[in-house]
N, C-alpha and C positions, 0 to 999 in steps of 0.2 A: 504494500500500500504506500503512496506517496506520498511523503510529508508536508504537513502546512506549509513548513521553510520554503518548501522545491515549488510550492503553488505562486505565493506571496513570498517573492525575491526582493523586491522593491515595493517602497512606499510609494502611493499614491502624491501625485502633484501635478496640479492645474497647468503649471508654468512648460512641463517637458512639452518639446514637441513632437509629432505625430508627420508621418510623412503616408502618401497614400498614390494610387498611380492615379486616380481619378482626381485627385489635387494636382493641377497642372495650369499657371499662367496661362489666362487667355490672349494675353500678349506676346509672350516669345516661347510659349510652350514650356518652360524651365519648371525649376522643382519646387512649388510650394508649402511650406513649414505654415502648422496653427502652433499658437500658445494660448493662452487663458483671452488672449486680448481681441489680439489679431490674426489674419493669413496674409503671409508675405513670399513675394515671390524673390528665392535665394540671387536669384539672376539679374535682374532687372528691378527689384527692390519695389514691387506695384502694389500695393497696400487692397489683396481682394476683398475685405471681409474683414469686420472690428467687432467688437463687444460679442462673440459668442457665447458668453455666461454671461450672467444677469447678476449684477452683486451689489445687486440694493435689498431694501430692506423687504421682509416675507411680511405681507399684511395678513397673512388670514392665520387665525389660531384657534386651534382645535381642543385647547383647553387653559387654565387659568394660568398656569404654568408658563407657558408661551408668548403671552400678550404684551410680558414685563422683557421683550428682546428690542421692541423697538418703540416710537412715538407714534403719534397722528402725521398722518400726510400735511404737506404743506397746503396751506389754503389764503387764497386773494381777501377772503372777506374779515380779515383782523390786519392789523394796523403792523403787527411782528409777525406778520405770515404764521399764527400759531404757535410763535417756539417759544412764547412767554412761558413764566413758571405760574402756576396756580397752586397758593397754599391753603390748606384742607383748615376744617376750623372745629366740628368736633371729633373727628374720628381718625384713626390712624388708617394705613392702607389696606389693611386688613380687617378695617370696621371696629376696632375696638374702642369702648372708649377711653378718651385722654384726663389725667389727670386736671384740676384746676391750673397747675402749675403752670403746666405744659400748653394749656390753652393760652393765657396770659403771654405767653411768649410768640404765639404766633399770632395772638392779636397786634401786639408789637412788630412780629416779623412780617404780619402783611401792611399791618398802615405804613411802615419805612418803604415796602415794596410798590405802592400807592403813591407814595410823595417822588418815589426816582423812577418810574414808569415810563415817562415821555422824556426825553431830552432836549426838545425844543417845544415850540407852541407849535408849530407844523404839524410835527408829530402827536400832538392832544391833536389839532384840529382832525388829520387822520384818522386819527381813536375815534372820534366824534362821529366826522362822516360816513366813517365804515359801519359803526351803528346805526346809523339813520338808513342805509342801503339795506344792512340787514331787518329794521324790521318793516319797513313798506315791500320787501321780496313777501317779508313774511305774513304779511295784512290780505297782497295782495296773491297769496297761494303758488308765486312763481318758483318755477322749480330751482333746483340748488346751479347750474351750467348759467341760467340766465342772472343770477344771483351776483354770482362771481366774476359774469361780464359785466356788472352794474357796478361792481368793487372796484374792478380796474379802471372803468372809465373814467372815476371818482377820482381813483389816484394818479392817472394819466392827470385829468384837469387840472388838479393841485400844482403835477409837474410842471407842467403849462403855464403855472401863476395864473389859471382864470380865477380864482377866487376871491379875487382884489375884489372888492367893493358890492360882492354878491354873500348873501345868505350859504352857510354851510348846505341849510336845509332844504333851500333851492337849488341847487347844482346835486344832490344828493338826488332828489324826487325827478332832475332832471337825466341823470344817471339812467335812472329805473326807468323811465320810459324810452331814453334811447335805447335800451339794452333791448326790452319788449320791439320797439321799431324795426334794429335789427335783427330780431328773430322775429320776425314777423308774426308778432304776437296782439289780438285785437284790445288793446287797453286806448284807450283816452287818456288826453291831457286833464280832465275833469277827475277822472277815478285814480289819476296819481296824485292829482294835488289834495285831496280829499281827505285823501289817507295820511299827505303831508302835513297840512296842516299850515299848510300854505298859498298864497294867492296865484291862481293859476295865469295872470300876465305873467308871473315873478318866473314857475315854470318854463315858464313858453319863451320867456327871454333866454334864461337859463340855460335852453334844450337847446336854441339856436345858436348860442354861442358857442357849444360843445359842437355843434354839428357843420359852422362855419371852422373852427379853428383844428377841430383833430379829424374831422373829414367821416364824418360818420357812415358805413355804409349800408344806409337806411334805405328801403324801398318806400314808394306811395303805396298808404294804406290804400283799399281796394274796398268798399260795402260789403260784397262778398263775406269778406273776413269775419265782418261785425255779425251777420246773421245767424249764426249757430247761438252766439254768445246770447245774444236779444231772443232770439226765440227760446230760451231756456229760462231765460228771463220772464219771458210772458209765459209760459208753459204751452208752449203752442205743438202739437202734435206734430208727428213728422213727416205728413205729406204739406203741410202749412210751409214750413221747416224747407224742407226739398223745393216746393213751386217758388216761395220766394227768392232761392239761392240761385233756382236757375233764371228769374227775372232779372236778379241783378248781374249775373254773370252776363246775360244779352246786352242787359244795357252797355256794361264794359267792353263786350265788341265794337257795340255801336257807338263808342265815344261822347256816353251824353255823361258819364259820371267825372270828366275834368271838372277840379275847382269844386266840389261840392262838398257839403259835411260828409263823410262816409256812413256814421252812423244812424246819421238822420236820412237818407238814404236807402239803408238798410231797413231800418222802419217802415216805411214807406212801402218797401217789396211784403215785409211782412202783414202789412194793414193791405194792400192788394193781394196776398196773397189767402187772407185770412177771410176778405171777401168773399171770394171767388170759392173757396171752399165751404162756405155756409157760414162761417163764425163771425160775430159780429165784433170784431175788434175793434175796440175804438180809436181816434188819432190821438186823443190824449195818454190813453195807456201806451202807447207807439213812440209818442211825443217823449213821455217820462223816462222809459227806462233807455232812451238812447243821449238822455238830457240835452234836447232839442224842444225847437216849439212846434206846435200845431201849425202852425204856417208853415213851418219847412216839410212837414210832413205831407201838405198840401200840396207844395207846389212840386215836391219829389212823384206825388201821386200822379200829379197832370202830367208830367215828364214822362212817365211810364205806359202812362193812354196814349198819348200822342207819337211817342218812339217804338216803343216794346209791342205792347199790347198784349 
């Protein structure tokens, strides 16, 4: 029988290299060597192939044991990309509790941690705005990808110096809805400021100057978009749902939707479409939830008899 020795002669290492006839330059046919990094070709020195191991960090753990090898991913939406320290206040890591003692000192060790947090006012203001991104992502149910586009743009602006002489909380709320614009997502400038808590010129200034200075690659909204939203809104069944979506999609063949509110628009299809189907929808219920008026909703309606039909 054959000894372990005669099996496992040599230790195991990433670094050795490995020669093979199928590794072969595509440039001079010569002799290609891997090591942990890269595939090099001995001849002609052509770099085929880099990072073949993966040597960051394992995020999934399969039990309690494991969790404590690495941290949290980095993430846009904190001001230290997440590497800040969080100190715990009654319990220790393992749930126990702490003596009074021991609390007392990390009462002390978090408010010294509190007072040396930011190192400049930038960096508060940062702190500041990245919270205000996080909770109108969070008001407004946007997913965590759209969240994080709203964090950078935040911090892009700042880099920019657009902040001079505008509200934290305006360029924040203005964030959130360019991020939704480019992902073509159907929010209003009404249902961002709402949530902000702030005046929607102040927004719309705001948005414009993000979308003038860092070049935002924002599509025009479309009616269309708003429909799904608004008919969930009204509770409109989904053939209402469906006749309106395809009204306003003809219309945006036909080029009558330049220039117009989208929203109020989309209403409009809905309150024709809700017609046409038996229910008597009204223009004010139309009107309200696309926060438009009754006149817009009118004259979007006449637009649709006389174009669409």
């Amino acid at each position: 029988m054959m000894a372990t020795r005669d099996i496992y002669e040599t230790d195991f290492d990433e670094d050795v290299r490995t020669e093979s006839s199928a590794n072969q330059c595509p440039e001079c046919d010569g002799r290609a060597t891997t090591n942990a990094v890269e595939t090099v070709c001995e001849d002609c020195g052509l770099v085929i192939d880099e990072q073949r191991i993966d040597h960051g960090p394992e995020w999934r753990a399969y039990d309690d044991e494991e969790r404590e090898r690495t941290g949290a991913p980095l993430t846009a939406a904190r001001h230290d990309r997440g590497l800040s320290t969080e100190i715990g206040r009654g319990t220790d890591a393992k749930g126990n509790e702490l003596s009074g003692q021991k609390r007392r000192r990390l009462a002390r060790m978090r408010r010294e941690q509190t007072r040396g947090r930011w190192r400049s006012k930038a960096e508060r203001n940062l702190a500041h705005g990245l919270g205000e991104v996080r909770r109108l992502a969070s008001a407004l149910e946007l997913s965590d990808s759209v969240r994080d586009q709203a964090c950078q743009l935040f911090r892009s602006a700042q880099n920019e110096d657009l902040l001079r002489g505008r509200s934290i909380e305006a360029i924040a709320a203005a964030s959130v809805y360019g991020a939704c614009r480019c992902n073509g997502r159907s929010r209003l400038v009404d249902d961002v400021s709402e949530m902000a808590r702030v005046a929607e010129s102040r927004v719309t200034n705001a948005y414009k100057t993000l979308n003038e200075e860092l070049g935002l690659p924002a599509e025009p909204v479309s009616p269309s978009m708003f429909v799904p939203r608004l008919a969930s809104d009204l509770e409109c069944p989904d053939e209402i749902r469906q006749r309106a979506r395809a009204l306003a999609e003809q219309a945006e063949k036909r080029g009558v939707t330049t220039g117009v509110h989208p929203a109020g628009f989309a209403a409009a299809c809905l309150y024709k479409a809700g017609r046409k189907e038996g229910r008597w929808l009204t223009q004010s219920e139309a009107a309200d939830v696309a926060n438009a008026s009754k006149a817009t909703v009118r004259a979007h309606r006449d637009t649709l008899e006389e174009q669409v039909a």
